[in-house]
N, C-alpha and C positions, 0 to 999 in steps of 0.2 A: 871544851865544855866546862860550865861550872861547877867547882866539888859540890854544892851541896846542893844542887839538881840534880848529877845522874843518875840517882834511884828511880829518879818520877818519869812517868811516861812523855810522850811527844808531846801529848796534849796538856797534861797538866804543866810541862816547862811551860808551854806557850803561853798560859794562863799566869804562870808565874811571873812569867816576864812583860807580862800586858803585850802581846805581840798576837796577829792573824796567824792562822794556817796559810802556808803556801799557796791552796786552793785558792781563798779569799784574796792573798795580796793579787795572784794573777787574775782575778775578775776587778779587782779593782783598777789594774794597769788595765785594761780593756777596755772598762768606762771612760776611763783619763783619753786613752789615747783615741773615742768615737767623740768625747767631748775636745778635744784641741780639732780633729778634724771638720766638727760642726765649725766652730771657731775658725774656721779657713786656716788652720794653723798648719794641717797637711796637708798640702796642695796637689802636690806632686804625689805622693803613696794614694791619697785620698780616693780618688777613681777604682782602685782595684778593690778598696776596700768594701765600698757605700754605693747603691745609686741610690739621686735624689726623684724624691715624687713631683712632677710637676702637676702643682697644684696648689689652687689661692686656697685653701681652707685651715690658714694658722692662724686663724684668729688673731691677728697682730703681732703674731711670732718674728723678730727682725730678723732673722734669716732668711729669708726669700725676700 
């Protein structure tokens, strides 16, 4: 830890350090990892993950 943070709570190091809550980083990995699957990037995991809608209404969306 650093000395002249361990007085301060969880939350204010975090603030201190310009850094998210745990909570946050792991919604953030969560978005990452449904946007690299939109992305066809997980092909293989992807199935267990997502089903797709089959359905024209993406307005131009280039995934389908």
């Amino acid at each position: 830890m650093i000395r002249r943070l361990e007085h301060l709570s969880y939350e204010e190091r975090l603030r201190e350090l310009l850094l998210f809550s745990l909570q946050k980083r792991r919604l953030q990995g969560g978005l990452i990892a449904a946007f690299q699957y939109l992305k066809e990037a997980y092909k293989k995991d992807g199935d267990r993950l997502f089903n797709r809608a089959c359905c024209n209404r993406t307005r131009g969306n280039g995934l389908y």
